[in-house]
Every structure is written in C-alpha cells, then in structure tokens.
C-alpha positions in Angstrom: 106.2 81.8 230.4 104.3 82.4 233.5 102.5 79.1 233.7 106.3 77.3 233.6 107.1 79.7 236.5 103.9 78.4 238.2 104.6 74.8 238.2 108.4 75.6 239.0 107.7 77.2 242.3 104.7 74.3 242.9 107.4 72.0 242.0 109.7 73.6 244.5 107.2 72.8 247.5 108.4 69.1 247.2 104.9 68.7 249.0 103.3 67.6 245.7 103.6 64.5 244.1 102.9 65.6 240.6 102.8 69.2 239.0 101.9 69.8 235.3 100.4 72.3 232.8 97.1 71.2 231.0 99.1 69.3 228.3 100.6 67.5 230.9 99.1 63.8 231.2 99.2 63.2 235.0 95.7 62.1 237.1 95.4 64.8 239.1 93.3 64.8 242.5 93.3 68.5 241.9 93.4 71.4 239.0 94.1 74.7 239.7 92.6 77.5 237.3 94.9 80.9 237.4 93.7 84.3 235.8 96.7 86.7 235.5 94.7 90.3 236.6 97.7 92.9 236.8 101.2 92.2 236.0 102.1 96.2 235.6 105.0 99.2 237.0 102.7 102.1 237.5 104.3 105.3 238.4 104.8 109.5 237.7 107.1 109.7 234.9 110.6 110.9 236.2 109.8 108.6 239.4 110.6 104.9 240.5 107.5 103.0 239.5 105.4 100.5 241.8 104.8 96.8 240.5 101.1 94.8 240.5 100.8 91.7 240.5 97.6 90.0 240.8 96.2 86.5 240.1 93.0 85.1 241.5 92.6 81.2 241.3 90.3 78.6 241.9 90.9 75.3 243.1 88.7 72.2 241.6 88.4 68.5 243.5 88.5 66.3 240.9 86.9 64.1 239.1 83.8 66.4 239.9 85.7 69.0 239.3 83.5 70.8 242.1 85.2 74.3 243.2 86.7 74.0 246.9 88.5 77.4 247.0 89.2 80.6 245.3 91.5 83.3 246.1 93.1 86.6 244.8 96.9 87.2 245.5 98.2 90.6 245.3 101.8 91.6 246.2 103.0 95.6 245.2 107.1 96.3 245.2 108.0 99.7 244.8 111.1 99.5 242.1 114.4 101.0 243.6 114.3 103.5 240.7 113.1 103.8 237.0 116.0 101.8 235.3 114.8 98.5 233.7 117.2 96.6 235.6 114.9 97.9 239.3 111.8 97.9 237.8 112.2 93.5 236.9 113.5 93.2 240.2 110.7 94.5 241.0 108.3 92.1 239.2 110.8 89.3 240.2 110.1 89.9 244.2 106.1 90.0 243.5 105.7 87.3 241.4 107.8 85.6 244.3 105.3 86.4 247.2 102.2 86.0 244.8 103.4 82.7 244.4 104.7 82.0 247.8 101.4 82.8 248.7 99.1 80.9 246.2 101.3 77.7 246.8 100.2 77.7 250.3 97.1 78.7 250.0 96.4 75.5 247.4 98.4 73.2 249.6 96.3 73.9 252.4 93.2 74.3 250.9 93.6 71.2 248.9 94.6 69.3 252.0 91.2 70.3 253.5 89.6 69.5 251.1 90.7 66.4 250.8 90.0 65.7 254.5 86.2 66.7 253.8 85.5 64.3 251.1 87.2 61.2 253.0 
C-alpha cells in the first residue's frame, strides 16, 4: 500500500519521466531503496496521540548501482484528539511531508548526480 503511495506522489512531481515499483519494467537511470522505520500514534491513554513517520532511503546511479545519497525523513503531527477519524488525519499529513520531502530530496540529489558522472 505504501509503495503505490510512493510512486503516486513521485508521479505527481511531473519532473520524472518514468516512476515504477520493482515489478515495473522501465530502464531506470535511478532506483531508490525505502525502509519504512516508524509509522506509529504514540500517546498517554485518555490523550490525543502524536504520529511517526519515518523512512530513510538511499538513492543508487545505475547501471553501477553505486549509492549517491541517503537520507532519513521524519515528520511528527500531533492528532486533534484520540478518535480514529484525527489520529489518520494525522498519518495522512506526515506521510504528506515525508514524502514531500523525500521527492525533493531524490530529485535533487539525482540531478546532481547526474551532473557528476557527465
């Protein structure tokens, strides 16, 4: 579910010719590899909750498939109160930045990369 959400928002960039999943059969000049670390509401019971989201990924040059960045992308949102309904708000908003962030971060960083090995 969360790797569809990832190519969505990379999709939504329109700055990237191609975006697939691994079963996807595109020649890519780049792969990035994502490890979900915290995807969690923590909170006092009785108390609105604070969501964690955290995914560090690396970004490979290929065909060498030599590393050219790695990054960790954090966002917490404190939930409006305990209901279900606040607390996927919640996840909704920082998934949003995380992704917002790590989009950017591989546009640039691929760009740069790119700009190296020319």
């Amino acid at each position: 579910m969360l790797t569809g959400l990832m190519v969505d928002s990379f999709k939504a960039t329109k700055q990237i010719s191609e975006v697939g999943d691994r079963r996807a059969r595109i020649r890519a000049d780049f792969r990035l590899k994502t490890v979900l670390r915290a995807f969690q509401a923590e909170g006092a019971a009785g108390e609105a909750p604070e969501v964690k989201v955290l995914i560090a990924a690396s970004l490979e040059q290929l065909p060498k498939r030599e590393q050219v960045g790695s990054e960790e992308f954090r966002a917490v949102v404190p939930a409006a109160s305990g209901k279900i309904e606040d607390i996927v708000l919640a996840f909704d908003e920082a998934f949003d930045k995380v992704m917002k962030r790590m989009a950017e971060w591989t546009l640039v960083t691929g760009e740069e990369a790119s700009a190296a090995s020319s």
